[in-house]
C-alpha positions, 0 to 999 in steps of 0.5 A: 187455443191461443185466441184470447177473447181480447187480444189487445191486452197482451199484444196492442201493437197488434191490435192497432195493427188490426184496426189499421187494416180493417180501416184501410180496407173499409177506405177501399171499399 
């Protein structure tokens, strides 16, 4: 298993990355 509860801590960029997506989507609701 190699989810981490916090995913941000070893991989930001793709924390960011995650966060971008889940804003654009919410944009296009």
């Amino acid at each position: 298993s190699g989810v981490e509860s916090a995913p941000g801590k070893k991989d930001p960029f793709r924390l960011r990355a995650f966060f971008a997506e889940v804003e654009q989507a919410d944009r296009t609701k």
